[in-house]
N, C-alpha and C positions, 0 to 999 in steps of 0.2 A: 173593163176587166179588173176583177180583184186579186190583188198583190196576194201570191202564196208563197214566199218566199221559207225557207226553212229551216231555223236554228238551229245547229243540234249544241249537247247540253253543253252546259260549263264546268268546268273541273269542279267549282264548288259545290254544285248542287250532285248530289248522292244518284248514281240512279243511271236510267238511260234516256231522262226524258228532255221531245224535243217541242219547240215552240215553234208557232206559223204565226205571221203576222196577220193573219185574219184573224187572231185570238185560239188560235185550236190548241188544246194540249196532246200531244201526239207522244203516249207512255213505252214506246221502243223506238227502233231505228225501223224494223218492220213498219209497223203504223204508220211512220214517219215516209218510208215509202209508197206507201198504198197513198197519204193523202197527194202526195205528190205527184203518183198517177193518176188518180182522181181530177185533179186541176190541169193538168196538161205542164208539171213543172219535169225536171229531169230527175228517174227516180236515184241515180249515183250522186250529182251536186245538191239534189234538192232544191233547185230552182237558184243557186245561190251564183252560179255558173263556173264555180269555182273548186278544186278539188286537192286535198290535202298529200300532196305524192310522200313528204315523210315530214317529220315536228320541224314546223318552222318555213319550207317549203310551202308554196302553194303556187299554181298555176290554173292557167284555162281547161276548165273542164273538159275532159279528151272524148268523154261519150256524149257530149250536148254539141261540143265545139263551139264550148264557151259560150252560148246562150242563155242557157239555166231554162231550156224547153224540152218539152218530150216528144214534141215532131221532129225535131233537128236529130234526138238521142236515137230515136226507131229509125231513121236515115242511115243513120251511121253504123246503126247496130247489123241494118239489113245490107250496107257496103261490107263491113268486115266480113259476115258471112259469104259474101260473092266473094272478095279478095280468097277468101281461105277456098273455096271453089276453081276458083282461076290461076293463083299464083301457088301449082303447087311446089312439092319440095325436090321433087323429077328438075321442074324450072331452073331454082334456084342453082342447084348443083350443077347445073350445065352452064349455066352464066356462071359459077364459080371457077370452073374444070379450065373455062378460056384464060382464065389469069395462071400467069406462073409465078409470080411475087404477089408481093402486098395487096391487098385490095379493101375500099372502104364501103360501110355502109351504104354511103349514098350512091357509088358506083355501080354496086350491084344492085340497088333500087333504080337507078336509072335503065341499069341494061336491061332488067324485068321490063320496066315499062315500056320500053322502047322495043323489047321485042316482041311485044304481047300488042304491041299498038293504042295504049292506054295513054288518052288524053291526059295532063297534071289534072287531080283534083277530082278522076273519077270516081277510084278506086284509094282505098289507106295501103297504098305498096310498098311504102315505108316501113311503115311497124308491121305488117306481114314478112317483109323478107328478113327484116332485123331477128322475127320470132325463130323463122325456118334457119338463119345463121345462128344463133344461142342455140337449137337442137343439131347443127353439125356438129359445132364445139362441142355439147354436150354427148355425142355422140364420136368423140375423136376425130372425125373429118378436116374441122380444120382448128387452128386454134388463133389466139386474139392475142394481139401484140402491141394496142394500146396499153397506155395507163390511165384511169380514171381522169378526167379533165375537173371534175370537183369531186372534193368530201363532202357531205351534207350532214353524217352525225356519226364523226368520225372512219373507222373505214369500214363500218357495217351499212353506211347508206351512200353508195358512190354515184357521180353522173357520169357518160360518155356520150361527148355529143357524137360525133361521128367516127367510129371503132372501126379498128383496124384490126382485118386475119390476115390469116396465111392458110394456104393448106397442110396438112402435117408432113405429106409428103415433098413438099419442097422447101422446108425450114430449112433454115443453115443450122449447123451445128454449132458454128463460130458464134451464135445471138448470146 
């Protein structure tokens, strides 16, 4: 099988053009996807398995799962879509409603999982209930009483590994 691995450009060179190591010049990021699908690489990493979260950062590709393939990426793409089927936001909220204090990320991915009967690893229950907690917050429901665990470029790109609510209605006043 031939390496289609996928550069995109470099600061110096003007333009949006990306390079394949099979020799292809691929003159957008579009193109640059299409060949990508074409070859069976991932069209988000571009086969590279590896994906830019913000300048300077870089991790395992979350839609390939770190592959830099497009079966592993359609896998994942066709899990999220079920996740968002099964874990809805009814779910969540009910698994929130049980807590009276604090509660973390992972707790409430855990109880998702545990109630729904979802083996580890079937479903991404993770970043589904993480997404459906940011729309409580964003919706007043409950709010987040972590602090950022990293800066990554300065405090416009922060990390939280495992974030910590509350519901609004059981804040203390005293925090």
């Amino acid at each position: 099988m031939t390496n289609h691995t996928i550069t995109p450009p470099s600061a110096a060179i003007l333009g949006d053009v990306h390079t394949c190591v099979c020799g292809a010049r691929l003159d957008s990021r579009m193109a640059a996807e299409l060949h990508a699908a074409e070859t069976g690489q991932c069209t988000v990493c571009l086969g590279s398995a590896e994906e830019q979260v913000a300048p300077g950062l870089d991790r395992g590709c979350t839609a390939c799962a770190a592959t830099g393939r497009r079966r592993e990426q359609i896998i994942w793409q066709l899990a999220h879509a079920e996740a968002e089927q099964v874990i809805t936001p009814a779910t969540v909220r009910g698994v929130v409603a049980e807590f009276d204090g604090p509660f973390h990320l992972s707790q409430i991915a855990d109880a998702v999982r545990d109630g729904l009967g979802l083996p580890p690893g079937r479903l991404p229950v993770g970043p589904r209930v993480r997404d459906l907690l940011l729309d409580m917050q964003a919706a007043g429901e409950i709010a987040m009483l972590s602090a950022p665990d990293e800066l990554l470029d300065g405090a416009d790109v922060v990390l939280y590994r495992d974030p910590q609510w509350q519901r609004a209605g059981t804040l203390d006043p005293g925090l």
